[in-house]
N, C-alpha and C positions, 0 to 999 in steps of 0.2 A: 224601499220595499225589499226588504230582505229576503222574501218569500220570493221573489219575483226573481231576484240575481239569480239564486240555489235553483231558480227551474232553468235559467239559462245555460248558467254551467251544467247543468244536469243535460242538458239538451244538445250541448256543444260538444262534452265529451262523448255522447252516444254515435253523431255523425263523423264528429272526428273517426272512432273507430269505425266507422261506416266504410268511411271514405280509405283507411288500410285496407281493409280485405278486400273492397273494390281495385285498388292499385292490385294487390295478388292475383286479382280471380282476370283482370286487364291483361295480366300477361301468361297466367296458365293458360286460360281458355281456347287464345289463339292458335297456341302450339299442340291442343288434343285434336282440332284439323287432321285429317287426314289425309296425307300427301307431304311430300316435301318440296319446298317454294324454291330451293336450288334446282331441283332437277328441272323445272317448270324456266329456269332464267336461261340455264344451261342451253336447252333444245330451242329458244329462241337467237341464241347467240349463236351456235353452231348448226344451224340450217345451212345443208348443202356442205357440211363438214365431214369426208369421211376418217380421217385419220384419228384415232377412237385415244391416245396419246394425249393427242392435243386437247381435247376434251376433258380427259380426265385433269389435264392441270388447271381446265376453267374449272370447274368443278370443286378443287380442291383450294384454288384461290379465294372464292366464293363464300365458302364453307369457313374460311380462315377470316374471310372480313368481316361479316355479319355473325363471327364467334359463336356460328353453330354447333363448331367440334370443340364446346366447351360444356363442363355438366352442367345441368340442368338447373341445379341452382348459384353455380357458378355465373352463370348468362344472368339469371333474377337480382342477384347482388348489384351485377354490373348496370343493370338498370334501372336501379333503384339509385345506384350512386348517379348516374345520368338525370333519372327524375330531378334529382336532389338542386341540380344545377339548371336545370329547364332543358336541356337535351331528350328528345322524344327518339332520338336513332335517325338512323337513314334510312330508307325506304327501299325496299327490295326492287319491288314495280318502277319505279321513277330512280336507279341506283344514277348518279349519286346524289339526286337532291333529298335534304331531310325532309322528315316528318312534320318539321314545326314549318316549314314553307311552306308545303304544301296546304298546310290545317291555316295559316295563316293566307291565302287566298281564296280557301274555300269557306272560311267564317263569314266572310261580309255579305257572300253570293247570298249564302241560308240566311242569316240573317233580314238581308233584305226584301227577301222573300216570304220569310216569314213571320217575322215581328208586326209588319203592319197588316197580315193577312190576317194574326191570330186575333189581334185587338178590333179590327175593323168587323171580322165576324163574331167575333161575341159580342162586340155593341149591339149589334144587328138581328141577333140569336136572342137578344135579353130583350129590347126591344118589343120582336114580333110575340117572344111568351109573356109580357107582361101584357100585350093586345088580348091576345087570346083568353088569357085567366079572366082580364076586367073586362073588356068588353063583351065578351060571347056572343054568341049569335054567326052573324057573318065571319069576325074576324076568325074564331073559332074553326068553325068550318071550313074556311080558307087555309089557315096557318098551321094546325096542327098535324092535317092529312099531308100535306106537301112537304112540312118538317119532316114527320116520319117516314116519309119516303125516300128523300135525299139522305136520313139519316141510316137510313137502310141499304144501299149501296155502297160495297168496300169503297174506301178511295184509292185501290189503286184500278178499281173499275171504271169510278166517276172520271177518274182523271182520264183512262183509255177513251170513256165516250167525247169526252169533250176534245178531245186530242183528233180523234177523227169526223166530230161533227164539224168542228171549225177553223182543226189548220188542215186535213186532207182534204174533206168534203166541199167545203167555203172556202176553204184559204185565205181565212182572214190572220191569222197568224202562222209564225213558224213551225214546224213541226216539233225544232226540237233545240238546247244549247241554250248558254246566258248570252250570244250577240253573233252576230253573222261572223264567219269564220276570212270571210274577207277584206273584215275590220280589223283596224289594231288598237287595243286598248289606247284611249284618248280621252279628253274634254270635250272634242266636236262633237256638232249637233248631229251627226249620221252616226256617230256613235254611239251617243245618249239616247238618241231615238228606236236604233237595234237594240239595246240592251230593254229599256220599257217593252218592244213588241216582245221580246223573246221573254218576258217577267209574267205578260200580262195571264198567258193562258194559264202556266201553274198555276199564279196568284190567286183568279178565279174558283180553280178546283180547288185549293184549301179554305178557301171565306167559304162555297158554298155547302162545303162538308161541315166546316167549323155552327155556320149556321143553326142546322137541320140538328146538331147535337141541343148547342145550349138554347135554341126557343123549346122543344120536347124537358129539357131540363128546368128551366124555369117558368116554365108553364105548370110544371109538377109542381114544383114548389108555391111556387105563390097559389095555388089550388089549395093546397094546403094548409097556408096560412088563413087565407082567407075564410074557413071555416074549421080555425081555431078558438078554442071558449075565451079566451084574449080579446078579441075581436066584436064576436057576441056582446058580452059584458061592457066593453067601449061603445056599443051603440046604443045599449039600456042608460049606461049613464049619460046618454047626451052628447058626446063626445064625437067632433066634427069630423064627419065622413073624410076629408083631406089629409089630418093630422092621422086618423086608423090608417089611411092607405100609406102614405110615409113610414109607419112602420113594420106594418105588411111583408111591402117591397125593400124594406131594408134587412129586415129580419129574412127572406128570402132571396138578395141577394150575397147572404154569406158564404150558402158553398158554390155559387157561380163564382164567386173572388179568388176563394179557394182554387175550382179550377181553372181560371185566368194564369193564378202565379203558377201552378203544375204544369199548363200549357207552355207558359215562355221558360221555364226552367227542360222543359223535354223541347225545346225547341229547336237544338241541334238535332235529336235523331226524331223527333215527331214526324215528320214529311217523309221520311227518308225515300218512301215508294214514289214520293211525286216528284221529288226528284229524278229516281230511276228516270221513269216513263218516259219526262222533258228532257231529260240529259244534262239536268242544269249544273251546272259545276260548284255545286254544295258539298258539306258534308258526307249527306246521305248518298248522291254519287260517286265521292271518293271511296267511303266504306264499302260499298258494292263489289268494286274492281278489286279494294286491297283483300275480300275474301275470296274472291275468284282466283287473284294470286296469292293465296296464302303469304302475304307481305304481313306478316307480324309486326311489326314495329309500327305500320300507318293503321291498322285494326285496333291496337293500343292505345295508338294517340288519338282515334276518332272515337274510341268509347271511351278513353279517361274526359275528354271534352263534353259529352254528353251526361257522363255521372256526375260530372262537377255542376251540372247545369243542371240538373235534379236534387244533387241534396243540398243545393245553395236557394234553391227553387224550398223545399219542403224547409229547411231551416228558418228561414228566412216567415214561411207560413204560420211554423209555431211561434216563431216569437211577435208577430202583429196580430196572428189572431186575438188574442186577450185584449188588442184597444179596439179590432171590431165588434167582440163577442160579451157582452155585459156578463154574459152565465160563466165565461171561462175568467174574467177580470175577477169574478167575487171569488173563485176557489182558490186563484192567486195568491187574494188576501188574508183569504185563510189560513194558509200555509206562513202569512206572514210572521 
């Protein structure tokens, strides 16, 4: 299919250039901050320092490391040739461990927190709206006031209630961290069992946000299918109520799919707030701290991580939607 290559490549150089100005806008952005992330390292290193000498040669060493007193796109070069090599810099906040260590211990946290939280709550969100549309009645009246309620509360609200209903108030969980601090990372089971407690409350607050979204979303949808002239006309001709509903629900869940891969492609900074809140040592806590310190290099390297997982996420959508989508597979062949 001819037609079909010419939209890939058509596709691939659009994101390719995507993903350029994203590396630019990765390292402008950081630096239009206002403040400077030396003066900020300075005054924590020179507490109770008065000889104002000395200072100024931290300061000016500082400034020479992290090649701030270099022009502005002199610094962009340099770190393009750096990208170029997998070098993401060294970190201001954590000087002198890099950037890629740090992103490289905080990927597995996120991830594991939230790959099975995203998937387990949209099975459960499609689920409850496919109750709702076909059954009606009770399930109805159940499922869709309670979805839009939970869907109605920020999450970084829902995560504060659950945070004080059940690790302050009940103290069935930690307050806060990916494992008691009195642990040391290990294989043992008081290890593995701290890390579960301290996963469990975030986990919870993202399934039941994730929920409350996709049952209100496929709920619309298959309401919609379900009285479409398609459907109608399938039950005039005879045509077995099981086989209509098959296609229904399949035909409605195409942009649930859609947002499936959008969700795990935004699933480096998606949480970021529920992170906050737990303290869990993800992504979205790491990028926290590195704007508070104006640490340009780990701000960098935690939004190139998260863009890459967005248009590898949307990429990825255009080119299968056409074997989900029969209506986008025949314009395909059009083009052939």
């Amino acid at each position: 299919m001819a037609g079909y290559r010419k939209y890939i490549l058509r596709k691939s150089l659009w994101y390719f250039l995507t993903f350029i100005i994203a590396i630019g806008l990765n390292f402008i952005l950081p630096r239009l901050i206002s403040g400077n992330p030396v003066d900020l390292i300075v005054q924590q290193f020179s507490q109770g320092m008065s000889d104002t000498n000395t200072m100024k040669r931290i300061y000016s060493i500082f400034i020479q490391q992290f090649g701030l007193d270099r022009p502005i796109v002199m610094q962009f070069l340099i770190y393009l040739k750096n990208l170029l090599r997998g070098d993401l810099g060294v970190s201001f906040l954590n000087y002198p461990r890099t950037v890629s260590s740090i992103l490289a211990s905080a990927i597995p946290w996120t991830i594991a927190l939230q790959l099975p939280a995203i998937i387990i709550g949209w099975f459960l969100g499609n689920i409850l709206g496919v109750l709702a549309a076909y059954k009606k009645r009770f399930f109805d009246i159940l499922i869709f006031p309670t979805a839009l309620f939970i869907n109605s509360i920020p999450v970084f609200a829902l995560s504060i209630i659950l945070l004080y209903l059940l690790a302050i108030y009940l103290n069935w969980f930690p307050i806060g961290g990916g494992y008691s601090y009195q642990l040391t990372p290990s294989l043992d089971l008081d290890f593995v069992f701290s890390v579960i407690r301290h996963h469990t409350l975030p986990f919870i607050s993202i399934v039941l946000f994730m929920v409350g979204g996709q049952a209100i979303g496929m709920r619309s949808m298959a309401i919609y299918e379900l009285n479409a002239d398609y459907v109608l006309y399938s039950k005039l001709m005879g045509i077995r109520e099981s086989k209509i509903i098959k296609y229904v629900f399949r035909n409605a869940m195409l942009p649930q799919i859609t947002g499936l891969a959008l969700m795990i492609g935004m699933m480096m900074g998606g949480s970021l707030i529920t992170e906050i809140v737990f303290n869990y040592p993800g992504i979205g806590t790491w990028l926290f701290r590195a704007i508070r310190q104006l640490d340009y290099p780990l701000i960098s390297g935690c939004t190139l991580i998260i863009t890459i997982g967005v248009l590898l996420a949307n990429f990825v959508i255009e080119i299968l939607y056409g074997f989900l989508d029969p209506r986008i597979r025949a314009v395909q062949m059009e083009c052939d």
